[in-house]
C-alpha positions as CSV (number, residue, x, y, z in Angstrom):
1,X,59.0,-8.9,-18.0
2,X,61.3,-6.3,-16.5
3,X,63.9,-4.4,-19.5
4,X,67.1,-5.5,-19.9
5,X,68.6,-4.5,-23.0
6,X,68.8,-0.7,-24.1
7,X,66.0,-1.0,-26.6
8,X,63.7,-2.1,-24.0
9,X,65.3,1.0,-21.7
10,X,64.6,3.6,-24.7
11,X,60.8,2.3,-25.2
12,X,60.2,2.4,-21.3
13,X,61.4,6.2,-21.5
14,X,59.4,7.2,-24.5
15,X,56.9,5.8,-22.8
16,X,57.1,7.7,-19.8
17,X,58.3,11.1,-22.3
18,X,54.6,10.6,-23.6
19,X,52.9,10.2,-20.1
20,X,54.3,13.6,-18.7
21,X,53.2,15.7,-21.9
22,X,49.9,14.3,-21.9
23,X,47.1,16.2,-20.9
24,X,45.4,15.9,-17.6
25,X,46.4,17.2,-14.1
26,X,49.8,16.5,-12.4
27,X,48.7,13.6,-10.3
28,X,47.4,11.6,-12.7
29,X,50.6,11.5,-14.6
30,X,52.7,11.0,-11.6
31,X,50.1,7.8,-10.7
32,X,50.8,6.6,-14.3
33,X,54.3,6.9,-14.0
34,X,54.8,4.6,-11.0
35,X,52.5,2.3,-12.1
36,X,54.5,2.1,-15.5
37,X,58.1,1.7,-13.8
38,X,57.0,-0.9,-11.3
39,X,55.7,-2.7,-13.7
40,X,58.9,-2.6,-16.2
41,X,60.8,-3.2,-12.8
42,X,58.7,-6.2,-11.6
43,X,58.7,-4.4,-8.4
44,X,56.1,-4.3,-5.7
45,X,56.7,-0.5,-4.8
46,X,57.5,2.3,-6.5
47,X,57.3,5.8,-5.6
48,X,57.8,9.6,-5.8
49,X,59.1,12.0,-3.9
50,X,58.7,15.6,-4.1
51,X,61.1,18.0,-2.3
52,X,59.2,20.7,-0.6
53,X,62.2,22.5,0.9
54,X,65.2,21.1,2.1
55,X,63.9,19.4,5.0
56,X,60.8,18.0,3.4
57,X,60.0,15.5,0.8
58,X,56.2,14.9,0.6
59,X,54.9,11.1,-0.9
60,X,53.4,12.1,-4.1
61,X,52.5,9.8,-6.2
62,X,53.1,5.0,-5.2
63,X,51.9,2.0,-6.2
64,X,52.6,-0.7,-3.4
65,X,52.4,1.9,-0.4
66,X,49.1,2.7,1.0
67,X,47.7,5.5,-1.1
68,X,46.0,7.5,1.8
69,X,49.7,8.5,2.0
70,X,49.6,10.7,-0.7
């Protein structure tokens, strides 16, 4: 069920808070975060974007999109 009320909002970023200082490499955070929004979202894609320079964003880390992209 996606969150709607600002309790719901605050658990969904401790959440997430907990998932980036975790240990483990980069990716598999980043995979754990999309997968944890989409699914508070009820969406069928969610994705991250890294900016390279500022002509490049590279697909880093989606749930929905095929993940050979990454």
């Amino acid at each position: 069920m996606p969150t709607t009320d600002k309790g719901g909002s605050r658990a969904l970023l401790r959440t997430l808070r907990a998932v980036m200082a975790s240990p483990g490499d980069g990716q598999q955070r980043l995979d754990k975060v999309v997968s944890l929004v989409a699914s508070n979202m009820v969406a069928e894609v969610c994705s991250i974007y890294l900016r390279r320079d500022d002509d490049t964003l590279e697909l880093s880390a989606t749930t929905g999109l095929n993940p050979e992209g990454v």
